[in-house]
C-alpha positions in Angstrom: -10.9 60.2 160.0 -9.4 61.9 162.9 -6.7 60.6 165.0 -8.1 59.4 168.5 -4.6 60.2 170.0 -5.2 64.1 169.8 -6.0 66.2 172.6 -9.0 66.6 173.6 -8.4 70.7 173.0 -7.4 69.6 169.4 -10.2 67.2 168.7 -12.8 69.8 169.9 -11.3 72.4 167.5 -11.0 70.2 164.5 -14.7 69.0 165.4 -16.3 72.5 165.3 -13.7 73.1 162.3 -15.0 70.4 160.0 -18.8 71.3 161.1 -18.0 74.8 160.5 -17.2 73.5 157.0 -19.9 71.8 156.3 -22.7 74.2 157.7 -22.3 76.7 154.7 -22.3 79.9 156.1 -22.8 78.9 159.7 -19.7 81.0 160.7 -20.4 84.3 158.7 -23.6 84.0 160.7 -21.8 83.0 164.1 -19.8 86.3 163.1 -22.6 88.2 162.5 -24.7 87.5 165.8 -21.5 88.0 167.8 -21.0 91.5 165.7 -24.2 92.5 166.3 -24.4 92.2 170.0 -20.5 93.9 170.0 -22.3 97.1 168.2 -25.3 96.4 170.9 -23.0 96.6 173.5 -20.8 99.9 172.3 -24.1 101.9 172.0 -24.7 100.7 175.5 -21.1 101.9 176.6 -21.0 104.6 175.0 -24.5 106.1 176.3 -25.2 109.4 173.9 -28.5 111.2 174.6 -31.3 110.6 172.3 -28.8 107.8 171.0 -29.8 104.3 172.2 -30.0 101.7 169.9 -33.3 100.8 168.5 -35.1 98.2 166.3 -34.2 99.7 163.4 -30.9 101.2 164.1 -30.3 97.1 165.1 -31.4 96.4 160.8 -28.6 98.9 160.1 -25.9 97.7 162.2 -26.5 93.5 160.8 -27.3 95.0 157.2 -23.5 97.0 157.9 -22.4 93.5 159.3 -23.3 91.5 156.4 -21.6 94.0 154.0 -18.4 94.0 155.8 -18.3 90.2 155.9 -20.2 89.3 152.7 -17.3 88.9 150.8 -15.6 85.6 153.0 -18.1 83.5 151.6 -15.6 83.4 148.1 -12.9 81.6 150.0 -12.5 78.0 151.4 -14.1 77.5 154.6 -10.9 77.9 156.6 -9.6 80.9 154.9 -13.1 81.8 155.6 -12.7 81.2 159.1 -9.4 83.2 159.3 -10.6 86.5 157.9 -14.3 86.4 159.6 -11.8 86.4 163.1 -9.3 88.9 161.8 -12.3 91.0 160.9 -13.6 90.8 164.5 -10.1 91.7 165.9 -10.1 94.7 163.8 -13.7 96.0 164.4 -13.5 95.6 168.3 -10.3 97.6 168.0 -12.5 100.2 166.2 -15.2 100.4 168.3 -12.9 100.5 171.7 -10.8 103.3 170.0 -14.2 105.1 169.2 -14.9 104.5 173.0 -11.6 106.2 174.6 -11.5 108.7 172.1 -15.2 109.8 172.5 -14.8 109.9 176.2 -11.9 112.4 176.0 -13.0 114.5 172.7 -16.7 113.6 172.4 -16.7 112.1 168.9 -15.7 109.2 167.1 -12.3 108.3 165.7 -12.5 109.8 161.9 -9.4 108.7 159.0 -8.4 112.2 159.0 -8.1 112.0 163.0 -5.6 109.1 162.5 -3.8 110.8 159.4 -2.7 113.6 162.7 -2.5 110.7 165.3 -0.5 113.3 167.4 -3.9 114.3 168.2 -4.8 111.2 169.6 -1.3 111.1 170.9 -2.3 114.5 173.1 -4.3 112.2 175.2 -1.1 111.6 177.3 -1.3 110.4 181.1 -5.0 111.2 180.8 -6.1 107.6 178.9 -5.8 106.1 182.2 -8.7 107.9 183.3 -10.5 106.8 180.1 -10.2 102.9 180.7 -13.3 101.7 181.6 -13.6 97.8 183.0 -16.8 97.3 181.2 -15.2 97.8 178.1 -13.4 94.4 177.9 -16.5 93.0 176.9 -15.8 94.1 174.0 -12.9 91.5 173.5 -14.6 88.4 176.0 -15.0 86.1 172.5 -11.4 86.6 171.9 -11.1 83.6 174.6 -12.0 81.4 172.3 -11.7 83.0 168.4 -7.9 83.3 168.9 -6.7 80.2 169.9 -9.1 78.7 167.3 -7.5 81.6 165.0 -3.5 80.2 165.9 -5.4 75.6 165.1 -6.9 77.0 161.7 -4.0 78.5 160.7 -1.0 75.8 161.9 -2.9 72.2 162.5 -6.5 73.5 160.5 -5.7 72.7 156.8 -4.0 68.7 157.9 -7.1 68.3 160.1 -9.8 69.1 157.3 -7.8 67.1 154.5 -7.9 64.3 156.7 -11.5 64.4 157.5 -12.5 64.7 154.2 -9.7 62.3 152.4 -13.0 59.9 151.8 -15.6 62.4 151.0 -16.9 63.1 147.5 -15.3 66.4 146.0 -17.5 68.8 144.4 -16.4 70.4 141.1 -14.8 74.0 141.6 -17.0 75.4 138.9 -20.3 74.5 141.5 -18.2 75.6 144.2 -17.7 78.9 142.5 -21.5 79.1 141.5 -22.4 78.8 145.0 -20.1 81.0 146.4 -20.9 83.5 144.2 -24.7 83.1 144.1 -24.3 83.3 148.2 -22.2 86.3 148.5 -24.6 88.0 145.9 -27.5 87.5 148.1 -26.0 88.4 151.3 -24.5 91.6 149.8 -28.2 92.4 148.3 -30.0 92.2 151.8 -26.9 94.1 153.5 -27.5 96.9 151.1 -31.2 96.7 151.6 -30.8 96.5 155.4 -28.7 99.8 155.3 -29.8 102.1 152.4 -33.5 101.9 152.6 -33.4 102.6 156.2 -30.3 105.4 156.2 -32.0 106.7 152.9 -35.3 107.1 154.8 -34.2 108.6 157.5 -32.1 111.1 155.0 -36.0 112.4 153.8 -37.0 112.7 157.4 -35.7 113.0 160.2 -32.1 113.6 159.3 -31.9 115.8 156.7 -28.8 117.6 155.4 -26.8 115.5 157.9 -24.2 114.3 155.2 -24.8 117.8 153.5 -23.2 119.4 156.5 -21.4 116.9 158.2 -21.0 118.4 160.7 -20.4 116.1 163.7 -19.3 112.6 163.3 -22.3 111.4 166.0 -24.8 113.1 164.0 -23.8 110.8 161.5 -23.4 107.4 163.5 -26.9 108.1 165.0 -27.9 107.6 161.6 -25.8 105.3 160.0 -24.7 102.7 163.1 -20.9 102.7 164.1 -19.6 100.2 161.3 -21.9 102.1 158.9 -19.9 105.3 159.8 -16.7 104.0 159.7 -17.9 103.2 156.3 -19.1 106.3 155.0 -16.1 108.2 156.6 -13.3 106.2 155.1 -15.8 106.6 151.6 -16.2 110.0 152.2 -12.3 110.8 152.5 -11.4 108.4 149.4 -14.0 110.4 147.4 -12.6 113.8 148.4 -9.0 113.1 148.3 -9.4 110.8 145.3 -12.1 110.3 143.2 -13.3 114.0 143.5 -9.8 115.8 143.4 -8.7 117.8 140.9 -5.3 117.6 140.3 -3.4 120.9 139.9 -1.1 121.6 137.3 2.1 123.4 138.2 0.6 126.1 136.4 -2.0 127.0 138.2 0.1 126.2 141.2 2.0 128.6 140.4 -0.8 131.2 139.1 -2.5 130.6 142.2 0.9 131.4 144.7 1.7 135.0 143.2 -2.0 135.6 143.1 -2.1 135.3 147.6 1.5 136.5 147.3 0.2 140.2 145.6 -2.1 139.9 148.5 0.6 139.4 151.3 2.9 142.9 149.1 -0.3 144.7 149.8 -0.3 144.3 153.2 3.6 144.5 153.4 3.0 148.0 151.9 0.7 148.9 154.9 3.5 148.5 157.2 4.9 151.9 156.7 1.2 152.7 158.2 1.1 154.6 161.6 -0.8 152.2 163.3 1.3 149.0 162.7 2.5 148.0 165.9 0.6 150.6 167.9 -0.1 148.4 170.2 2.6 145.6 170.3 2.2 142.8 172.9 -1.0 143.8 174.2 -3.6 140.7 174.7 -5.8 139.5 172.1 -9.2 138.5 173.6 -11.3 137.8 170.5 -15.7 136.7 170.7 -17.3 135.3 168.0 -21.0 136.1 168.4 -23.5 133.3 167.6 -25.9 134.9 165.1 -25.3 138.2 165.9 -27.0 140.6 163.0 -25.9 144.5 162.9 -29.3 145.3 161.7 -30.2 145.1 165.7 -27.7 147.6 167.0 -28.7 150.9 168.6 -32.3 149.6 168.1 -34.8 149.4 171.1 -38.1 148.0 170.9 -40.9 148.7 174.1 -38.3 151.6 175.1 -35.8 149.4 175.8 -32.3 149.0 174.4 -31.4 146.0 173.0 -28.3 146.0 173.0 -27.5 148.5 175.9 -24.1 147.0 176.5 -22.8 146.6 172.9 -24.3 150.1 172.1 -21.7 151.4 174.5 -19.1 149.5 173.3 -19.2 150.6 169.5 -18.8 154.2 170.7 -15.9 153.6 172.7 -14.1 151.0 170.0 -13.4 150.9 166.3 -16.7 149.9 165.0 -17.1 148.8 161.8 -20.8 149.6 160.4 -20.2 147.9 156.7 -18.7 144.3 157.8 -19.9 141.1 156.2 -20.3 137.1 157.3 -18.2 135.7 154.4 -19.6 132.3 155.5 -21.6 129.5 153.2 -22.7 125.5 154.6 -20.6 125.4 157.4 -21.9 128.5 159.2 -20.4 128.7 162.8 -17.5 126.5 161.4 -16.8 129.0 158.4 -17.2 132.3 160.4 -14.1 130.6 162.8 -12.4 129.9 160.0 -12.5 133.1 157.5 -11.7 135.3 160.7 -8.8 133.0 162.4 -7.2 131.9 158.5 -8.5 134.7 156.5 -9.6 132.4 153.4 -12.5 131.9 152.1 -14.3 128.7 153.1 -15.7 126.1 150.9 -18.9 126.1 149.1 -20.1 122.9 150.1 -19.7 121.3 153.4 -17.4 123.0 155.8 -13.2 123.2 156.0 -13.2 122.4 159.8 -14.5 119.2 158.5 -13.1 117.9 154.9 -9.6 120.2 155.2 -8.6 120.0 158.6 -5.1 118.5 158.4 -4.4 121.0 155.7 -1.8 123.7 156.2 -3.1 127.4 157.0 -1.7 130.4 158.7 -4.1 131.0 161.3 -3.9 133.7 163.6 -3.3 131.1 166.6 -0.7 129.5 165.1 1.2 132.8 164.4 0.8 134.3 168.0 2.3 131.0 169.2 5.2 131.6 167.2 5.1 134.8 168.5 5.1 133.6 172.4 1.6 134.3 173.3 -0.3 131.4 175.0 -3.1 130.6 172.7 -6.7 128.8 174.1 -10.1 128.6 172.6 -13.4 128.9 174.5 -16.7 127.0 173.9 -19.3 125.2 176.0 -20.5 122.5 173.5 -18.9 119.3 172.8 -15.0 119.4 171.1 -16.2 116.9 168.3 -18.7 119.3 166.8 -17.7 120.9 163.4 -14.5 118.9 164.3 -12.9 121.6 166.5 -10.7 118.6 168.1 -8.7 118.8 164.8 -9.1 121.6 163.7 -8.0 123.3 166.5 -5.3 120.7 167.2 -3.9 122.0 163.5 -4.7 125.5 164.1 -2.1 125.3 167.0 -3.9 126.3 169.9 -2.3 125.3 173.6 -5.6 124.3 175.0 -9.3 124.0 173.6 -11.8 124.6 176.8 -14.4 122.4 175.6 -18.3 121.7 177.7 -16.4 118.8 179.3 -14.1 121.6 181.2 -17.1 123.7 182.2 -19.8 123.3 185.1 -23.0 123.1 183.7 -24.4 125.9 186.4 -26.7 128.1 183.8 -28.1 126.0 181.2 -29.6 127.8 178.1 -30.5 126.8 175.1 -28.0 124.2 173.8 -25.4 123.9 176.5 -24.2 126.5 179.1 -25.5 129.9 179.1 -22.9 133.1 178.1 -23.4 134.2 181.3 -21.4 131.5 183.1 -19.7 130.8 180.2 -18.3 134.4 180.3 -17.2 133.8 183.9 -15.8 130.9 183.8 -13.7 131.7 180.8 -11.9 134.6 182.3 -11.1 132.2 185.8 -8.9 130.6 183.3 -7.8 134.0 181.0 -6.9 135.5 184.4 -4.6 133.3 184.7 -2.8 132.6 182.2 0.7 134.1 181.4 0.6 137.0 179.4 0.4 138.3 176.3 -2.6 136.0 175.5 -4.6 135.1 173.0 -8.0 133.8 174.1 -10.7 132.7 171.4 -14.2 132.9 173.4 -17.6 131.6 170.8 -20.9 132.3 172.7 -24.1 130.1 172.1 -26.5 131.2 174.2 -27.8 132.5 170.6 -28.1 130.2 168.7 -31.7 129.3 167.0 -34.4 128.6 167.8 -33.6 131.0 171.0 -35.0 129.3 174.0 -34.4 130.9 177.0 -35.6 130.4 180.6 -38.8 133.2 181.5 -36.5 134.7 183.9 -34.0 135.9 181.4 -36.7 137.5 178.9 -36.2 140.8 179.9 -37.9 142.6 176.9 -41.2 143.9 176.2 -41.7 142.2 172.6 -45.1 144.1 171.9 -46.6 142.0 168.9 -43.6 140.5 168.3 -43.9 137.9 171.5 -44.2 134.6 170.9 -42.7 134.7 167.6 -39.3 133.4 166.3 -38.0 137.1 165.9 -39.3 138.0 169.2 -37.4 135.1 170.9 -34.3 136.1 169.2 -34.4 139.8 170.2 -34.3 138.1 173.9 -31.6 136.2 173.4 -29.8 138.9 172.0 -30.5 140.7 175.0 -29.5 138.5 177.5 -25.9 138.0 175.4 -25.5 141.5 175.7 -26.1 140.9 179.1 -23.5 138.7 179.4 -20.9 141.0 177.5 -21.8 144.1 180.1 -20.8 141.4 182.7 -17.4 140.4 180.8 -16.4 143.9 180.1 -17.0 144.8 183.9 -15.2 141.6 184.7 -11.8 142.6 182.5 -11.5 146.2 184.3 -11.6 144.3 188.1 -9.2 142.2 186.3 -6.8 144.8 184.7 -7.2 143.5 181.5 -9.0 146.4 180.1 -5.9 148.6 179.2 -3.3 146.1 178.0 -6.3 144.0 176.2 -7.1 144.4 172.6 -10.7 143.1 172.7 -12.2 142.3 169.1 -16.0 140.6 168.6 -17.7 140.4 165.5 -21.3 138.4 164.6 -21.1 135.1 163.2 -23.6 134.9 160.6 -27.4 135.3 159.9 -30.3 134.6 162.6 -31.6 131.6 160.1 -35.3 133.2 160.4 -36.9 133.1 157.1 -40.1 135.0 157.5 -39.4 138.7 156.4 -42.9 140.2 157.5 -41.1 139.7 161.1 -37.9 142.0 159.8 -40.3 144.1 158.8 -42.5 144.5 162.1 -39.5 144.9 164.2 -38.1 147.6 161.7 -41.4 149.4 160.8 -40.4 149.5 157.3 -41.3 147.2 153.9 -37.9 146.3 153.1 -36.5 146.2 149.2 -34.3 143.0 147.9 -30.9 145.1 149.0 -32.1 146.6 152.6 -32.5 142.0 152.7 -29.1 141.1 151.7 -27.7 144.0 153.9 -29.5 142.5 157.1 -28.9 139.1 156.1 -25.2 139.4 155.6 -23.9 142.6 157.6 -22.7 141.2 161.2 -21.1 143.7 163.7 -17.7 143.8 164.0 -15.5 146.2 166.7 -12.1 146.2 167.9 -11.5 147.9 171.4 -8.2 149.0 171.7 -6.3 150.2 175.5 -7.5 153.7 176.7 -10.9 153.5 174.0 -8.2 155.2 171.1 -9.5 155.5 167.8 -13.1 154.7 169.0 -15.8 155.7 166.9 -17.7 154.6 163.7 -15.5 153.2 160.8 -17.8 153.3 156.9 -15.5 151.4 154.8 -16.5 148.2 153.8 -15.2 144.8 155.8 -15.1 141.1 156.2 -14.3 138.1 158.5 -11.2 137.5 156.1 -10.0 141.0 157.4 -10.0 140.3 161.1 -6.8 138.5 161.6 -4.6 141.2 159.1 -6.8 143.8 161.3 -5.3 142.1 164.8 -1.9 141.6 163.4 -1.6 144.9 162.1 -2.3 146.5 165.8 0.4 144.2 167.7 3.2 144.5 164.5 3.4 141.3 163.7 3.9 141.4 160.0 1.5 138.8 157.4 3.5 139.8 154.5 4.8 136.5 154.0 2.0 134.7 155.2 -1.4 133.4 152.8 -3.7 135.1 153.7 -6.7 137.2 151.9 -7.8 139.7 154.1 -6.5 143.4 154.3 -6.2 145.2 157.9 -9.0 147.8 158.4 -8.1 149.7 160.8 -5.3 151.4 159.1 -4.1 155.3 159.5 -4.9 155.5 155.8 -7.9 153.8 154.7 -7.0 151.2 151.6 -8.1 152.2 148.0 -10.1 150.0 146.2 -11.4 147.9 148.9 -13.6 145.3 148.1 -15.3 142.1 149.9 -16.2 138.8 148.3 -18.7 136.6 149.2 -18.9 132.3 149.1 -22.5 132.7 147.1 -20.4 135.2 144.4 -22.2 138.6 145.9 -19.3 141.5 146.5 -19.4 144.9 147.2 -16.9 147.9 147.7 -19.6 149.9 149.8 -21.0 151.9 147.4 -22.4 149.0 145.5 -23.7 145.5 145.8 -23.5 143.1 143.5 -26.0 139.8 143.6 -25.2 136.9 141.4 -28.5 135.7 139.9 -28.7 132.1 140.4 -28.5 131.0 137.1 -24.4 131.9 137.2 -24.7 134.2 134.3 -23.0 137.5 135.4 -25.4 140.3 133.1 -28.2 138.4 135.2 -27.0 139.6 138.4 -28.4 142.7 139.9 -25.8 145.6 140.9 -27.3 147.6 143.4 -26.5 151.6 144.4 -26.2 151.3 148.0 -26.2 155.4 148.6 -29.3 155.1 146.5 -31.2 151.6 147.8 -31.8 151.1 144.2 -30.8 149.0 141.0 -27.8 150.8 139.1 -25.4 150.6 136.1 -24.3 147.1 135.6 -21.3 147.5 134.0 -20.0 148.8 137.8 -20.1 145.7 138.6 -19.4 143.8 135.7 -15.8 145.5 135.9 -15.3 143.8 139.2 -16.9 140.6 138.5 -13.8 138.6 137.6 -11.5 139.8 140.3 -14.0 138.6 142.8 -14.8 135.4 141.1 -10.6 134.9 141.3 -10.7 135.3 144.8 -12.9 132.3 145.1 -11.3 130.2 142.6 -7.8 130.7 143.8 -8.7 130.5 147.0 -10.6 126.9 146.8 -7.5 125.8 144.8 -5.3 126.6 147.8 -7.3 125.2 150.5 -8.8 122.4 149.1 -5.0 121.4 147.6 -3.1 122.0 150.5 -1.0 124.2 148.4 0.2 126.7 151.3 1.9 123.7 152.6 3.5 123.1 148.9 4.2 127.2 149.0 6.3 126.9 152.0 8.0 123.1 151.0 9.1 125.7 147.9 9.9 129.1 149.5 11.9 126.7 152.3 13.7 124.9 149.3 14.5 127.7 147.3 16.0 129.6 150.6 18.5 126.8 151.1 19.3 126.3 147.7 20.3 130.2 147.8 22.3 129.8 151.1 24.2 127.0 149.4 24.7 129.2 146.2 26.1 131.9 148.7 28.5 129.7 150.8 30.0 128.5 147.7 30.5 132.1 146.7 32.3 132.9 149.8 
């Protein structure tokens, strides 16, 4: 029996206590409902579009409850007790994190994002601004569940034993059965609650969602916010553990002189006359969403296309044979290959499973070099991870859509157009030299544009996919006329090196549309050319060495390219690519694909998808036509290196064990040397 002489505080806690005991699983569901409406109440807060918590999405979040929780049920009531409250503590920290950090970076709090919690550190005087009153609801049970936390743990255990000094024990072995036969059951409608309606919504409406991962919210609108956190911290335990393969120092070391030979080669292009042609100029660099080369100096209804690019190739270094190197993460990989100048992963994207890894990204290199380094885009910073990424790749400051006014919306967010002009308010004044990183959108399937701004005559193509891409093509082009005009008024143009190059394909499937808009039946190589050429030009101060460069290119070749220019040597650095705009074009110069295809620009070599090298088809490119295979059978395991050592370094993090090594050995020999002296 209980003492009448306690408090009447401590008599109400022992008295909910002891019924809390003998109500099996009355708490786990007391923790549950208050859980639920927590979750309720975060989706509420946090307000996405297209977003809001429904029926279903409700069945996710208690089935992601129940399998957070089930596993209580195995201890003693109190201990129970204990860890259903510490359990709330931690989730509402979770979920108010998720809050503060969505409101500043527009995504969710990932375990990579708290391995590099300088990031979240970058917040700074600004998470003032991001404290919301409303969001204290979050904690309004902690009232009560604390204090009751601080009885069960100090007075809870004397207060039970003395209520139930005259009650009949029950054997531990039923104790166990029931425990155990609870747990199971809760843990089987948990699971039910949250696979068969994610797994649904994985052959519907959200397919390849964990294929490309590609934003955190894309996954939480599927999964529920617990769910997430779930899948995220599985999803990094998989690829960090369970999946990874452990490199031997052999291969370590294979795998470092391999990217070394590569860094000689380029050291051996410094004697070249155009290394350091144009040190310290600016670097203003635009990737191009889907931007194809198959559509330059085309016109259709007697108009040009691309009037304003046109233009441009004849008064830069145009590059007529330049490949996307990209594979799953698309936009993602085309930033990556031309920024780091490795190839990107084969499945999912780098942006997302490698971002804290080390790389030696252009960025990060100009800021070494005292240029002020900023990226440009008009979507949300969470998507493909750029808050990371970027954060990693060393950038000063990342202009995400939360730093643009939304004055011209096209298509996804803000159109190029405004985007274009609003960028260079900022580039015009920052201090100089610069490097500014500008990725359009206005591009981007499935091409939607306001009537006003289709400006073409489409002929038959109108009101087809192709047809709506041609326009927004167009209108970017627009939008580039505008920039170029804008950097002359500026006096930018002659101390500006001004590079752009085509992310990746246009994503439309349906070749009889190629076909129309080219007037031609097209063979399986005139396919893989438009599929995986992209333009690619480099403007240089005064239009020198304009014109139209042959040899063969890729996005890994773009930083070497800019680097070369300003005289900043790579030498040292791992990277892949090779500059291309050289005084002496490169023997032997070859580009490698993620899907195994590579080509030296006189032939093209495409893997057959069975993996067996003789199955491949090595195509003539003077000749459009099938050729010797033995060409490209001679090639085949250089390129197939590339790839290999290349996912061994990134996916490893070995250029951050390279430079632990190269850093080590260079003190070890300044030590050998003092002790010479």
């Amino acid at each position: 029996m209980l003492s009448t002489r306690q408090s009447p505080f401590r008599l109400g806690m022992s008295t909910v206590l002891i019924w809390l005991e003998r109500l099996k699983a009355a708490d786990l569901l007391l923790f549950a409902g208050v859980m639920l409406a927590k979750l309720y109440l975060f989706s509420e807060i946090l307000h996405v579009a297209n977003m809001k918590m429904t029926g279903k999405d409700a069945l996710i979040e208690l089935g992601a409850v129940l399998l957070f929780s089930f596993w209580t049920i195995w201890l003693p009531a109190r201990g129970r007790i204990i860890s259903l409250i510490a359990l709330n503590v931690i989730a509402s920290f979770v979920l108010y994190a998720d809050l503060i950090y969505y409101r500043y970076f527009q995504d969710l709090i990932s375990v990579p994002v708290l391995l590099q919690f300088s990031q979240v550190d970058s917040l700074g005087e600004s998470i003032g601004t991001l404290l919301h009153a409303r969001d204290f609801l979050l904690f309004l049970d902690w009232i009560v569940i604390v204090p009751f936390a601080f009885y069960a743990i100090w007075r809870g255990r004397g207060d039970l034993r003395r209520a139930n000094e005259h009650q009949r024990k029950t054997a531990i072995w039923q104790k166990a059965i029931v425990r155990v036969v609870l747990s199971a059951v809760i843990f089987v409608i948990g699971s039910s609650l949250v696979f068969t309606n994610v797994n649904e919504a994985k052959r519907t409406w959200g397919q390849g969602i964990f294929v490309g991962n590609w934003w955190n919210l894309s996954i939480y609108n599927v999964t529920g916010a617990l769910g997430f956190h779930g899948y995220d911290v599985y999803r990094y335990v998989k690829q960090n553990w369970l999946d990874a393969e452990t490199v031997t120092a052999e291969q370590s070391s294979e795998a470092q002189k391999w990217i070394e030979a590569r860094g000689d080669l380029r050291g051996a292009l410094e004697e070249d006359a155009l290394f350091g042609a144009y040190k310290g100029s600016n670097v203003l660099m635009i990737q191009l969403e889907a931007f194809q080369n198959f559509m330059i100096n085309k016109s259709i209804g007697g108009q040009e296309i691309t009037p304003n690019l046109n233009e441009l190739t004849r008064q830069s270094a145009y590059f007529s044979q330049f490949y996307h190197q990209t594979a799953q993460g698309r936009t993602s990989d085309a930033d990556f290959t031309a920024n780091c100048s490795m190839q990107p992963v084969a499945n999912g994207s780098v942006f997302i499973q490698y971002a804290p890894n080390e790389f030696d990204c252009m960025s990060k290199t100009l800021k070494e070099n005292d240029y002020g380094t900023s990226v440009f885009h008009s979507y949300e910073g969470g998507f493909w991870n750029r808050n990371t990424m970027y954060h990693n790749m060393q950038y000063d400051q990342f202009y995400s859509l939360k730093h643009f006014t939304l004055d011209e919306k096209i298509g996804w967010a803000l159109g190029d157009k405004s985007f274009f002009r609003q960028s260079l308010d900022v580039i015009s004044e920052q201090k100089q030299p610069f490097y500014s990183f500008l990725i359009t959108l206005s591009s981007h399937h499935p091409y939607t544009l306001p009537a006003a701004e289709k400006k073409l005559d489409l002929g038959e193509l109108k009101g087809t996919m192709m047809g709506d891409y041609l326009q927004a093509i167009h209108y970017v082009d627009a939008a580039l006329g505008e920039l170029v005009d804008r950097m002359k008024k500026e006096g930018l143009w002659n101390n500006t090196i001004l590079a752009m190059y085509g992310d990746h394909d246009n994503s439309i499937k349906d070749w009889s549309l190629f076909e129309t808009f080219l007037g031609k039946e097209l063979n399986d190589l005139e396919r893989q050319m438009i599929l995986k050429q992209v333009p690619f030009l480099v403007h240089l101060p005064r239009d020198e060495h304009a014109g139209t460069y042959a040899g063969v290119g890729g996005q890994l070749d773009v930083t070497p390219t800019i680097m070369h220019l300003l005289g900043i040597s790579t030498a040292d650095q791992y990277l892949i690519g090779t500059p291309l705009l050289t005084d002496t074009p490169l023997i032997g110069k070859k580009v490698v694909l993620r899907n195994g295809a590579f080509t030296d620009g006189s032939f093209y070599f495409k893997p057959s998808t069975d993996g067996v090298a003789r199955n491949g088809t090595c195509w003539s490119i003077q000749n459009s036509a099938p050729g010797e295979m033995n060409t490209c059978l001679s090639e085949y395991e250089s390129a197939r290196t590339e790839l290999n050592m290349s996912d061994q370094i990134v996916m490893n993090d070995l250029i951050n064990d390279f430079k632990v090594q190269t850093a080590t050995e260079a003190r070890g020999n300044s030590d050998l040397e003092t002790a010479q002296r």
